[in-house]
Short mmCIF file of the C-alpha atoms (twelve columns), coordinates in Angstrom:
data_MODEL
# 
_entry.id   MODEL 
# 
loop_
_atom_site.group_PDB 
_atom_site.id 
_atom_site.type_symbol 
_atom_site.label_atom_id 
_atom_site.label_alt_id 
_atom_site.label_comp_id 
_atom_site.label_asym_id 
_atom_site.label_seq_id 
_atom_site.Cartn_x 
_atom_site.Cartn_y 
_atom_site.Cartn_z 
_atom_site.pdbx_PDB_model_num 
ATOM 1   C CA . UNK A 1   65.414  -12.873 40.359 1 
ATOM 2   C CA . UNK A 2   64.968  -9.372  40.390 1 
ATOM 3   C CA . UNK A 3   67.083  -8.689  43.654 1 
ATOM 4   C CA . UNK A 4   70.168  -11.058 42.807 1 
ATOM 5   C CA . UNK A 5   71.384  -7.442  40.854 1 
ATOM 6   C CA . UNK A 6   72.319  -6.201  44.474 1 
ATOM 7   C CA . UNK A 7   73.764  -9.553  46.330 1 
ATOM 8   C CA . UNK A 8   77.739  -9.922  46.521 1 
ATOM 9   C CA . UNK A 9   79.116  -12.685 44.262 1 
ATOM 10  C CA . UNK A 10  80.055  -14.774 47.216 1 
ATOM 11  C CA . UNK A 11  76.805  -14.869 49.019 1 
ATOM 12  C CA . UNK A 12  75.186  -15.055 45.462 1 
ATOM 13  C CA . UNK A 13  77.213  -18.436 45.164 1 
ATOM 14  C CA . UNK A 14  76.481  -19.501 48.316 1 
ATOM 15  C CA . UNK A 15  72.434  -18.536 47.243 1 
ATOM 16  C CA . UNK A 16  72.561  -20.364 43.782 1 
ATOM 17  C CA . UNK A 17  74.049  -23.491 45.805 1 
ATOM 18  C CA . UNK A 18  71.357  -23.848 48.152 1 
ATOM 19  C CA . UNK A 19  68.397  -22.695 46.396 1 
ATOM 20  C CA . UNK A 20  68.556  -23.083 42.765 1 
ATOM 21  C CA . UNK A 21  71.211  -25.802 42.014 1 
ATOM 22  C CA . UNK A 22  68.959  -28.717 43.799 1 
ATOM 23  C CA . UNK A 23  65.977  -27.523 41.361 1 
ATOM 24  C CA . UNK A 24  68.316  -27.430 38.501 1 
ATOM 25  C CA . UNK A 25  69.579  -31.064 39.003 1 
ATOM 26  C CA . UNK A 26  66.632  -32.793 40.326 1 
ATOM 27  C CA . UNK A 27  66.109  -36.123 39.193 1 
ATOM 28  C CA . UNK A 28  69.786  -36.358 37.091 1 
ATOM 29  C CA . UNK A 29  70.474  -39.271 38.250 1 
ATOM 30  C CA . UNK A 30  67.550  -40.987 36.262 1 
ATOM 31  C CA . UNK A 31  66.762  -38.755 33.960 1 
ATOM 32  C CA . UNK A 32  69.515  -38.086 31.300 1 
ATOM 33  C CA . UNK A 33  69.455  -34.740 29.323 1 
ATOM 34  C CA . UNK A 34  69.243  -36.553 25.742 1 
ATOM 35  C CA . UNK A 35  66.674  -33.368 24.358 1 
ATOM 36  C CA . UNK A 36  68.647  -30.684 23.806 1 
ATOM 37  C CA . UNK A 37  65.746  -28.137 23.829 1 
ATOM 38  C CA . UNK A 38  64.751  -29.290 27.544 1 
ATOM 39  C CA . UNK A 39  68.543  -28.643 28.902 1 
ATOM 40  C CA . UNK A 40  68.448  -25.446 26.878 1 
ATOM 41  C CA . UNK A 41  65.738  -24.559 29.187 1 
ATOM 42  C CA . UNK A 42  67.824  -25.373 32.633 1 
ATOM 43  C CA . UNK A 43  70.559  -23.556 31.279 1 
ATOM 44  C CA . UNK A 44  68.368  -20.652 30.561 1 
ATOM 45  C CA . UNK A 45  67.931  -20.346 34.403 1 
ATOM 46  C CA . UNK A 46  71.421  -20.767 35.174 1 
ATOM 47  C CA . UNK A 47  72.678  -18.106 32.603 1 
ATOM 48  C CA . UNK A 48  70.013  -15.655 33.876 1 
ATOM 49  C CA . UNK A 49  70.817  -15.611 37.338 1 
ATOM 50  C CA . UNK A 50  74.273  -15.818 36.544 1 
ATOM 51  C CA . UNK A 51  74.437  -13.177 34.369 1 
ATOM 52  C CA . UNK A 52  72.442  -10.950 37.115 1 
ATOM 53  C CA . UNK A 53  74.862  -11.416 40.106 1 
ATOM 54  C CA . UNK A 54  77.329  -10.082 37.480 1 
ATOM 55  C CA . UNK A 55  76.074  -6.850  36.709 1 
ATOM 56  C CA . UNK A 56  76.165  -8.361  32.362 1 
ATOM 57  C CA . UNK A 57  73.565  -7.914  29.943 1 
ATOM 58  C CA . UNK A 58  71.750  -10.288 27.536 1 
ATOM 59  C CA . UNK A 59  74.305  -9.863  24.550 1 
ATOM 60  C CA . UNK A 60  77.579  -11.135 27.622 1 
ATOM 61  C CA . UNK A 61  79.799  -14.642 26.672 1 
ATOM 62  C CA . UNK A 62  78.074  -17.091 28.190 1 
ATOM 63  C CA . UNK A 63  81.365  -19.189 28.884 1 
ATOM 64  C CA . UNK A 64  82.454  -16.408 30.923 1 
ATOM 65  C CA . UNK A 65  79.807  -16.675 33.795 1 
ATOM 66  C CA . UNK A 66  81.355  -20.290 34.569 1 
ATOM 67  C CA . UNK A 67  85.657  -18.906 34.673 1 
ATOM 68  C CA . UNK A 68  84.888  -16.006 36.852 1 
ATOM 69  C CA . UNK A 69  82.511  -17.984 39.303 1 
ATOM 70  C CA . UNK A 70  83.974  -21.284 39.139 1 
ATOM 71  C CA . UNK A 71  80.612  -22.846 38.544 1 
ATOM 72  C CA . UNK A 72  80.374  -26.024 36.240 1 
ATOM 73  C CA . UNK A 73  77.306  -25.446 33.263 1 
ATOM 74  C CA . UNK A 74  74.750  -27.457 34.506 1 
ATOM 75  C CA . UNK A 75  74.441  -29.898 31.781 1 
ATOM 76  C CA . UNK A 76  78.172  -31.608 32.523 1 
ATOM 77  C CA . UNK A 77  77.053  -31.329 36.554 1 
ATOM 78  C CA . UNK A 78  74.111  -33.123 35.607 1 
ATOM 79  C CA . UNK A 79  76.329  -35.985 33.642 1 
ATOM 80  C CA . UNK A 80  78.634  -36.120 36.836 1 
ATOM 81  C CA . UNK A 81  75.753  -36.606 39.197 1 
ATOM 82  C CA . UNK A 82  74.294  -39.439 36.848 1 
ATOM 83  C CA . UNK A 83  77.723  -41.007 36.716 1 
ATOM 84  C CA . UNK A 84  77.974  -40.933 40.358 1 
ATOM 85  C CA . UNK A 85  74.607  -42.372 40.682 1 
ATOM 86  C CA . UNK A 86  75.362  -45.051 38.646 1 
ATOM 87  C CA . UNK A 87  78.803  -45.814 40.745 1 
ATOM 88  C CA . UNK A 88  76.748  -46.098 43.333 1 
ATOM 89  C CA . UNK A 89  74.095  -48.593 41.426 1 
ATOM 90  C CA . UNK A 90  77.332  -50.846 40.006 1 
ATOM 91  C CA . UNK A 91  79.079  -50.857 43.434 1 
ATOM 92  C CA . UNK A 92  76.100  -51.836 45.250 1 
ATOM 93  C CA . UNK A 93  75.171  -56.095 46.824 1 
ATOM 94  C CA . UNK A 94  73.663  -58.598 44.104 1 
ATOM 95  C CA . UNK A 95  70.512  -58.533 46.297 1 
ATOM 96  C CA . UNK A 96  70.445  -54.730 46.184 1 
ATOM 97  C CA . UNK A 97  67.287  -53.105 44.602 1 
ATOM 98  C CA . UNK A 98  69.672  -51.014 43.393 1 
ATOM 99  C CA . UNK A 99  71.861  -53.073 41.787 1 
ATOM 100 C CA . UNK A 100 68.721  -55.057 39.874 1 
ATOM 101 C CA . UNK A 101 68.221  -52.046 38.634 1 
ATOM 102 C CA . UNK A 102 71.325  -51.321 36.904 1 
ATOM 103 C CA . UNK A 103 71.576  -55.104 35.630 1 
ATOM 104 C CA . UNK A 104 68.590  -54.388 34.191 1 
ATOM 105 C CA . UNK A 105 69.468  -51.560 31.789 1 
ATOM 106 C CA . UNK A 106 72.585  -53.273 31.179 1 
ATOM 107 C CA . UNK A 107 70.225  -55.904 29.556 1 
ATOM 108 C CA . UNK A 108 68.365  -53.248 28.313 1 
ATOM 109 C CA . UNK A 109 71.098  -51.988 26.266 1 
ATOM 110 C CA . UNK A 110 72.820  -54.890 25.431 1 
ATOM 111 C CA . UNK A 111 69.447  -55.833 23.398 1 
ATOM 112 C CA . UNK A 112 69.777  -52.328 21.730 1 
ATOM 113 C CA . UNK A 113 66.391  -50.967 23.714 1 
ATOM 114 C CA . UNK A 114 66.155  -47.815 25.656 1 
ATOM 115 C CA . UNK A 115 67.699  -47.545 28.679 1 
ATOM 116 C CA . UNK A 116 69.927  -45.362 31.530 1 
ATOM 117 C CA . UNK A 117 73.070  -46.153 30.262 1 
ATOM 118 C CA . UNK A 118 72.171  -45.853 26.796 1 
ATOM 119 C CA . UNK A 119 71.381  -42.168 27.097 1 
ATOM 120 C CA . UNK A 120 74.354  -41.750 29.139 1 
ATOM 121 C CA . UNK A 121 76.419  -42.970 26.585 1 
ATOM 122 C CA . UNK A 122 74.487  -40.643 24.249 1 
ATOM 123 C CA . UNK A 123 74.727  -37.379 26.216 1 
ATOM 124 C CA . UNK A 124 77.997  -38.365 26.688 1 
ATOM 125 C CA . UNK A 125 79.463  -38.457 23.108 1 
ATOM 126 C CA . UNK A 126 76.782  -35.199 22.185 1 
ATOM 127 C CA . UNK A 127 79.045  -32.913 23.904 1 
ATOM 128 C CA . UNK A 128 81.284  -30.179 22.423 1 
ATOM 129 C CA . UNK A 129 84.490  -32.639 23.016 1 
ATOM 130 C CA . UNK A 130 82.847  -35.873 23.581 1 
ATOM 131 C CA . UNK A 131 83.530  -38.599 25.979 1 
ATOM 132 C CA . UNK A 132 83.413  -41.920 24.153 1 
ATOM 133 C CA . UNK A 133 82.278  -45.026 26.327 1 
ATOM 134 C CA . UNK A 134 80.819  -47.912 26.340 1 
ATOM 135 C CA . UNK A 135 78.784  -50.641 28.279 1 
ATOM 136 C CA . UNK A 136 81.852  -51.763 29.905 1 
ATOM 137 C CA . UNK A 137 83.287  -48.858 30.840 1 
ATOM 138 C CA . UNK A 138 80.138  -47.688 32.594 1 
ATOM 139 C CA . UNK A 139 79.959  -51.588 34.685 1 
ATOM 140 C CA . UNK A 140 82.955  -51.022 36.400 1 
ATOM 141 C CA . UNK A 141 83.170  -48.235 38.943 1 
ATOM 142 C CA . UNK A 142 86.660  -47.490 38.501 1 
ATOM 143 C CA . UNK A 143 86.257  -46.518 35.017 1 
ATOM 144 C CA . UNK A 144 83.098  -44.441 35.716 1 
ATOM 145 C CA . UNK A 145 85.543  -42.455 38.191 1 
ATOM 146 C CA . UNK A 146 87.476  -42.132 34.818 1 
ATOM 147 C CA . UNK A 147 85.020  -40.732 32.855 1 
ATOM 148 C CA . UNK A 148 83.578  -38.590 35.585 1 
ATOM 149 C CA . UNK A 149 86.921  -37.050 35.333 1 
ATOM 150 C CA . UNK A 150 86.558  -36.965 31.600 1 
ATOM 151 C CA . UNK A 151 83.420  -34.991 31.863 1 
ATOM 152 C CA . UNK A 152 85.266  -32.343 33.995 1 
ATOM 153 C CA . UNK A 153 88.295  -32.474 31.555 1 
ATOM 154 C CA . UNK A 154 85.691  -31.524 28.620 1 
ATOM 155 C CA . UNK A 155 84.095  -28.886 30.003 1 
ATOM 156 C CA . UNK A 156 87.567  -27.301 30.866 1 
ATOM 157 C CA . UNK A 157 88.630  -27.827 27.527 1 
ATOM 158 C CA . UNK A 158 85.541  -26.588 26.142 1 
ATOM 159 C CA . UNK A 159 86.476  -23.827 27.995 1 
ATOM 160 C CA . UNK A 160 89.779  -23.242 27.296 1 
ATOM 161 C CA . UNK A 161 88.995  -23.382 23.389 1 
ATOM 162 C CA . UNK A 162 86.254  -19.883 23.642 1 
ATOM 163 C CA . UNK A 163 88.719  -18.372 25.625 1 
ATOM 164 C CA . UNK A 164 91.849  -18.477 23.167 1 
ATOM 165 C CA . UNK A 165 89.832  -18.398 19.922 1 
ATOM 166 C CA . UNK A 166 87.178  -15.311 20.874 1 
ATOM 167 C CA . UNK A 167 88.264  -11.982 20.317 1 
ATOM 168 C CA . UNK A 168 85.995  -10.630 22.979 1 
ATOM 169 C CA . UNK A 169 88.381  -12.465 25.491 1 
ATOM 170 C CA . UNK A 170 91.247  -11.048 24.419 1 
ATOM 171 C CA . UNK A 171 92.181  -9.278  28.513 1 
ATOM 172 C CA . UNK A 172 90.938  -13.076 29.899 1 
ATOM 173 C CA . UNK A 173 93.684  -15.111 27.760 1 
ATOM 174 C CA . UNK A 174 97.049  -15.680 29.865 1 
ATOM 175 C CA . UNK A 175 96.535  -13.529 32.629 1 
ATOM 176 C CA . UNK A 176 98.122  -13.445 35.607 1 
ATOM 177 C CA . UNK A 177 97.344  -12.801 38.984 1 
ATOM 178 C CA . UNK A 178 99.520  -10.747 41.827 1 
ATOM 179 C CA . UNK A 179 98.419  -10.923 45.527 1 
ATOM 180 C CA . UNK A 180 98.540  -8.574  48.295 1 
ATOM 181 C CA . UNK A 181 101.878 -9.705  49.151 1 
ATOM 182 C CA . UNK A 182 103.206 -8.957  45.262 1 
ATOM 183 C CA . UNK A 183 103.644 -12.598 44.204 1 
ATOM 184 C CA . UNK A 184 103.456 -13.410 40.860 1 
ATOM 185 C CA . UNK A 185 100.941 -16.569 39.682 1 
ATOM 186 C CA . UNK A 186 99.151  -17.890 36.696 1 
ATOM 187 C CA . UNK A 187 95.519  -17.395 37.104 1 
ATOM 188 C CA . UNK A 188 93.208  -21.217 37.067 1 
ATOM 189 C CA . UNK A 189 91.142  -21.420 34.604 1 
ATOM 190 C CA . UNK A 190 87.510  -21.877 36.269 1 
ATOM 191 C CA . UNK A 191 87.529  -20.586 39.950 1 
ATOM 192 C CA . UNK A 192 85.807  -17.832 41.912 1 
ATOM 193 C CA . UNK A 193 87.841  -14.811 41.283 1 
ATOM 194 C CA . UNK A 194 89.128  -13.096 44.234 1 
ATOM 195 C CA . UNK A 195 88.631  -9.450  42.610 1 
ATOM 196 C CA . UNK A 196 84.827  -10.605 43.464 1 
ATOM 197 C CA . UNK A 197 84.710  -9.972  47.108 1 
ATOM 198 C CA . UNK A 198 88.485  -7.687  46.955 1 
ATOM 199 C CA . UNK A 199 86.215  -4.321  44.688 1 
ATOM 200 C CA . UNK A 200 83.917  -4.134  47.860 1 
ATOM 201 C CA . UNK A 201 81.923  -1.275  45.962 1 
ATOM 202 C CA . UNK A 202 79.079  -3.019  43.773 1 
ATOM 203 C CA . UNK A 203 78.741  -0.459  41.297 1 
ATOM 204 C CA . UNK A 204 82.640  -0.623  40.606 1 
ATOM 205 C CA . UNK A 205 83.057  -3.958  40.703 1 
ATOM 206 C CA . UNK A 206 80.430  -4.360  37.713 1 
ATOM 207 C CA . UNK A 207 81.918  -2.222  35.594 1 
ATOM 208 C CA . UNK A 208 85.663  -4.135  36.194 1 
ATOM 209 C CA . UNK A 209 83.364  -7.107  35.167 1 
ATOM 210 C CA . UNK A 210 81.645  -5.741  32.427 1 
ATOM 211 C CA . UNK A 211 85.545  -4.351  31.327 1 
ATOM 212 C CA . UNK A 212 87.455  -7.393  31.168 1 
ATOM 213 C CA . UNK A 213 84.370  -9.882  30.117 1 
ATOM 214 C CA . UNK A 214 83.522  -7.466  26.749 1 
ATOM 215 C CA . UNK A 215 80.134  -6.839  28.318 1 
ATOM 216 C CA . UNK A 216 80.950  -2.685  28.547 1 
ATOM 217 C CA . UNK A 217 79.651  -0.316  26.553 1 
ATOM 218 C CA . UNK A 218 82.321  1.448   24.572 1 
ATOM 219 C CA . UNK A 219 82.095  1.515   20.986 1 
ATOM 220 C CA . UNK A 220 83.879  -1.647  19.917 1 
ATOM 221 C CA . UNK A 221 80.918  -3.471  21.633 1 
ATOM 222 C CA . UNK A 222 78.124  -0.992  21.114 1 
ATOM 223 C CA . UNK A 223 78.065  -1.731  17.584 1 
ATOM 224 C CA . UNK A 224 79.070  -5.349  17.558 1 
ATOM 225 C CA . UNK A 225 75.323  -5.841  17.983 1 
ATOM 226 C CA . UNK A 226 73.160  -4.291  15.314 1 
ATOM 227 C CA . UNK A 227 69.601  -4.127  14.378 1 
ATOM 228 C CA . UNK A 228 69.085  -6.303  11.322 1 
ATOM 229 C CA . UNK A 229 66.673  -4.363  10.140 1 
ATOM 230 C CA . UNK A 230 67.823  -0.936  9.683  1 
ATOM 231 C CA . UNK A 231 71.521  -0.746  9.792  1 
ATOM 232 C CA . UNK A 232 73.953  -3.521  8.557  1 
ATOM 233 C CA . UNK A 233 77.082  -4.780  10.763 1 
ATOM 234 C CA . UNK A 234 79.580  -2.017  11.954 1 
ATOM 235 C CA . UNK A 235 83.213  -3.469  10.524 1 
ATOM 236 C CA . UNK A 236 85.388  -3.136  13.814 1 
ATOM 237 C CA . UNK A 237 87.773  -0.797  12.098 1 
ATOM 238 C CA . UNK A 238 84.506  1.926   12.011 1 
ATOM 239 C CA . UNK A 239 84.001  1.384   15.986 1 
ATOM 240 C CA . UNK A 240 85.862  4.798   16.560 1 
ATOM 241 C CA . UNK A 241 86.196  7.095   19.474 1 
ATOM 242 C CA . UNK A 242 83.238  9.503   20.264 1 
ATOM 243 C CA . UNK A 243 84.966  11.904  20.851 1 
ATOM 244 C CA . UNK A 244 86.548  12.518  17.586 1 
ATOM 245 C CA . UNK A 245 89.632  10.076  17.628 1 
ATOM 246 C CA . UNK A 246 90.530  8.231   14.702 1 
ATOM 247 C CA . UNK A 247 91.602  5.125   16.817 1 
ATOM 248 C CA . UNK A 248 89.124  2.194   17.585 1 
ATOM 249 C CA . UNK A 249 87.066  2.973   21.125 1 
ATOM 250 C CA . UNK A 250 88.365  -0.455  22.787 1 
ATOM 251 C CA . UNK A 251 89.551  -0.933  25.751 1 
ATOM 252 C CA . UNK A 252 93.081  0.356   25.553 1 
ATOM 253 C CA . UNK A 253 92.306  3.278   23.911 1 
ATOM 254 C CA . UNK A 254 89.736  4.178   26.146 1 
ATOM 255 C CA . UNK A 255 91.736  3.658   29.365 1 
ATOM 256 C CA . UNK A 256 95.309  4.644   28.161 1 
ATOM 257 C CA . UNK A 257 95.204  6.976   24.929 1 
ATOM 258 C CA . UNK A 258 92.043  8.924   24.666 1 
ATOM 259 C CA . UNK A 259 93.236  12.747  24.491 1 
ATOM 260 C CA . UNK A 260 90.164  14.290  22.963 1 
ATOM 261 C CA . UNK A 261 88.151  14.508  26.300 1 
ATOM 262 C CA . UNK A 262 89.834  16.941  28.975 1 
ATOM 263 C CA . UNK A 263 87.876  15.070  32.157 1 
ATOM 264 C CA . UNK A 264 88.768  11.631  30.656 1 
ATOM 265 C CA . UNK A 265 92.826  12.656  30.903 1 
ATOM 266 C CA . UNK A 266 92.131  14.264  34.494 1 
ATOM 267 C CA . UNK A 267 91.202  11.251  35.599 1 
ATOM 268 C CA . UNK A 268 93.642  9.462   34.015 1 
ATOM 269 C CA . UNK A 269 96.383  11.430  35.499 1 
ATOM 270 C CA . UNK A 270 94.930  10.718  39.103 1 
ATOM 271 C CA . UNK A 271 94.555  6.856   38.594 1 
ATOM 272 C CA . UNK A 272 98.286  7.042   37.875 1 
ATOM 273 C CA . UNK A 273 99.520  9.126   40.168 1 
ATOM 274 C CA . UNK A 274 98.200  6.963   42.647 1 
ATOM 275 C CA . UNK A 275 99.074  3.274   41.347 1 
ATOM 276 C CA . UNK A 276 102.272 3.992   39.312 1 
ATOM 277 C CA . UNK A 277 104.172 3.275   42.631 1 
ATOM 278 C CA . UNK A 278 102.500 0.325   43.215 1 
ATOM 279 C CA . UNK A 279 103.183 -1.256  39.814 1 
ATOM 280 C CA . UNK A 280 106.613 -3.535  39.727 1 
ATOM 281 C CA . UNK A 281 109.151 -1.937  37.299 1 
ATOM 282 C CA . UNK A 282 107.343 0.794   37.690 1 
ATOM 283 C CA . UNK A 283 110.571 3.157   36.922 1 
ATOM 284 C CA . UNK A 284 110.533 1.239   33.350 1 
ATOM 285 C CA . UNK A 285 106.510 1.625   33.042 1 
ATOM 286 C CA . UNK A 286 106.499 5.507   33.506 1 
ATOM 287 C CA . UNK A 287 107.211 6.581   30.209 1 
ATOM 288 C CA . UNK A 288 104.884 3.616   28.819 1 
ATOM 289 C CA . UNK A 289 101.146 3.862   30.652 1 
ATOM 290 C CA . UNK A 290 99.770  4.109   26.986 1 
ATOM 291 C CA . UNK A 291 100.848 0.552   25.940 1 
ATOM 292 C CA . UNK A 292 98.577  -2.500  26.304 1 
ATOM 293 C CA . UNK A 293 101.042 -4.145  28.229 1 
ATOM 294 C CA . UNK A 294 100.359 -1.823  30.689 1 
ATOM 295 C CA . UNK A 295 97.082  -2.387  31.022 1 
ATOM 296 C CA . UNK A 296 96.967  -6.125  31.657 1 
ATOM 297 C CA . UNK A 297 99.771  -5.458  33.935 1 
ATOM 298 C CA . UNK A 298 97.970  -3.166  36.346 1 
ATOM 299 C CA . UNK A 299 94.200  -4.940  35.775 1 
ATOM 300 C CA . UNK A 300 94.563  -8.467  37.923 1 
ATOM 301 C CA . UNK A 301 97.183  -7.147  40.170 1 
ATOM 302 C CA . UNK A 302 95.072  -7.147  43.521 1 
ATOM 303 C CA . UNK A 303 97.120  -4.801  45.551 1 
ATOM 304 C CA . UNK A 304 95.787  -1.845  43.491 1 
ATOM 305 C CA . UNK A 305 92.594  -3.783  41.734 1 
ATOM 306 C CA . UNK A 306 90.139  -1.099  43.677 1 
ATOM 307 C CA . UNK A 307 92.011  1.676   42.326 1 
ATOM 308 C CA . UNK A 308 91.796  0.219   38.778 1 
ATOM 309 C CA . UNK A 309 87.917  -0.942  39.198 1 
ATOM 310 C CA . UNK A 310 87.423  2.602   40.812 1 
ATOM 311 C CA . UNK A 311 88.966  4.177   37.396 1 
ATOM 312 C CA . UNK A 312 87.182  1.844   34.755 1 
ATOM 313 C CA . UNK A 313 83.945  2.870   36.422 1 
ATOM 314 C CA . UNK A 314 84.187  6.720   36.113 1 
ATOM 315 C CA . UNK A 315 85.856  6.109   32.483 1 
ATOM 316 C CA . UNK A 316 82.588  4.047   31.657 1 
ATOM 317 C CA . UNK A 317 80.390  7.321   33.237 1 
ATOM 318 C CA . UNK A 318 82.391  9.297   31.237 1 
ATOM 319 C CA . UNK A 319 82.008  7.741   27.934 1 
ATOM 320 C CA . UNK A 320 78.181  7.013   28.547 1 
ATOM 321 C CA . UNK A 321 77.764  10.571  29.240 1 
ATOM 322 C CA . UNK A 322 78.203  11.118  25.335 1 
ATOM 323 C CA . UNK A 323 76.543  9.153   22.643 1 
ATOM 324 C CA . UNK A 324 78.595  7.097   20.755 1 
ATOM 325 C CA . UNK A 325 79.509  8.125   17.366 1 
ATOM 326 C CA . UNK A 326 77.815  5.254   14.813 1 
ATOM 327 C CA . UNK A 327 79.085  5.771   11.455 1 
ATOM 328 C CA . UNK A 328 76.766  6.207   8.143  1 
ATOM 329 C CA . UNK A 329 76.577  2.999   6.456  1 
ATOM 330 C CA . UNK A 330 77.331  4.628   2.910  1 
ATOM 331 C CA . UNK A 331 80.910  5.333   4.170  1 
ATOM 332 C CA . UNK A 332 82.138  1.656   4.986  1 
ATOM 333 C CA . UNK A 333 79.352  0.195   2.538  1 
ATOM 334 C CA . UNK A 334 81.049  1.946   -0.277 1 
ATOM 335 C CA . UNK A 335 84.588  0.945   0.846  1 
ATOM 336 C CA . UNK A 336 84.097  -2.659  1.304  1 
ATOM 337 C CA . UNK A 337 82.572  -2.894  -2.104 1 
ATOM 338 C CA . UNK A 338 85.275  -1.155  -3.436 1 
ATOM 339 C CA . UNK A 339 88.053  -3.815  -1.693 1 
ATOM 340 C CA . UNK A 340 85.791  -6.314  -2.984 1 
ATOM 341 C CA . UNK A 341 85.564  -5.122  -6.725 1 
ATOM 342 C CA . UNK A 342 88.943  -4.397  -6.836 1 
ATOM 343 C CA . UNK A 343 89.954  -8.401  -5.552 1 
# 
């Protein structure tokens, strides 16, 4: 996979489709994914090449590869594909080797031995928001329909759930998107994101990516991940600015408030210049380009969404010009033992 880094996303979709997808659910239709360890392993692929097309690193949500694609994780498209298969089996003539088949695991199961629809029902109820059924439900082919829908609904709400309870997805909850034309619409869930093929340069539109998915490398993420070893966890209220700030280096501050670096408010100045037109209310928003608001205003809206992309990248070259600032562990050590003595 070493040359998925430089593919578009769309072609990249198109690619995983047709070339890695058929691999990835060969044989799903007989062979349920009832070891967790061996669907770990499929998954594995899946998240890697994923995760490559994106521009993201190792430590990147892995929920978030699935909402900006609108790919389905390949263990609930490897339920739906059984389920259909075994539409297909229930639907099929009496005289149908097919059908013998199926009657036959139904026996199976019925006598409380191993069987295809016993480790459908299994998988089934194992995931994160299970789908409870039972030998009935999977005899009738209407009611495998309703599952199969069940399935989808699960993963969706699965989801939905990582998105509203991580902090990491904090720019990804509620956001909405504005079109060329200026109209205003709540952004789907799970669906190939048109800022994909609208940031035609790659190197831009990895770093919007990396921006609004938490996979950048500004110090509120930087120091999220730590080595075990040698330096304990950095509390997010010591993730501070490089270059001398007392505020958090996250996003907002980064983008909006930073005045310590005299290149990083030049080009500032010139990413607003240019969009603050653009923006709607933009007479209200000119006094107020330093509040979050703003920024989730401006990031999705896909008239200017090169111009932001453009910006994030050359703040991201700015603040990896400088090493970021990782404070001693005496200082917060001592502090949080002191909070915790004095409780």
């Amino acid at each position: 996979m070493t040359g998925v880094h430089g593919i578009p996303p769309k072609e990249g979709i198109q690619l995983y489709t047709a070339r890695i997808d058929p691999h990835l659910t060969f044989g799903c239709e007989i062979a349920i994914d009832v070891d967790e360890a061996l669907v770990s392993k499929l998954e594995a692929v899946q998240h890697s090449f994923l995760r490559r097309l994106l521009g993201l690193n190792s430590h990147s949500m892995l929920v978030i590869l699935f909402t900006e694609t609108g790919l389905v994780l390949i263990r609930y498209r490897r339920l739906q594909l059984a389920l259909s298969y075994l539409k297909y089996a229930a639907s099929c003539s009496k005289d149908h080797l097919a059908f013998a088949a199926f009657s036959h695991c139904c026996s199976l199961h019925r006598k409380g031995a191993s069987s295809l629809i016993g480790d459908i029902i299994f998988a089934l109820a194992r995931l994160p928001i299970p789908v409870n059924c039972t030998l009935a439900d999977c005899s009738v082919p209407e009611r495998i329909d309703d599952m199969s829908a069940k399935v989808l609904q699960s993963w969706e709400s699965s989801a939905m759930m990582f998105i509203q309870g991580s902090v990491r997805c904090h720019l990804l909850r509620n956001r909405i998107r504005v079109d060329p034309k200026g109209l205003v619409s709540p952004k789907a869930l799970i669906t190939f994101r048109n800022y994909l093929t609208l940031i035609p340069t790659p190197k831009h539109r990895r770093a919007f990516v990396r921006f609004i998915t938490s996979g950048h490398r500004l110090g509120v993420e930087l120091l999220r991940h730590t080595d075990r070893r040698y330096r304990p966890p950095v509390p997010r209220e010591w993730r501070k600015c490089r270059f001398g700030c007392e505020e958090i280096k996250d996003e907002f501050h980064a983008t909006l408030r930073c005045q310590a670096h005299p290149p990083l408010r030049i080009q500032r100045s010139l990413f607003l210049r240019h969009i603050l037109s653009l923006v709607p209310d933009h007479k209200v928003w000119e006094t107020r380009t330093d509040h979050d608001d703003f920024l989730r205003l401006v990031l999705f809206d896909e008239r200017i969404i090169t111009l932001v992309a453009k910006f994030i990248y050359e703040v991201e070259s700015i603040f990896d010009s400088h090493r970021v600032w990782v404070p001693p562990p005496r200082l917060y050590i001592q502090i949080h033992s002191s909070s915790n003595t004095g409780m």
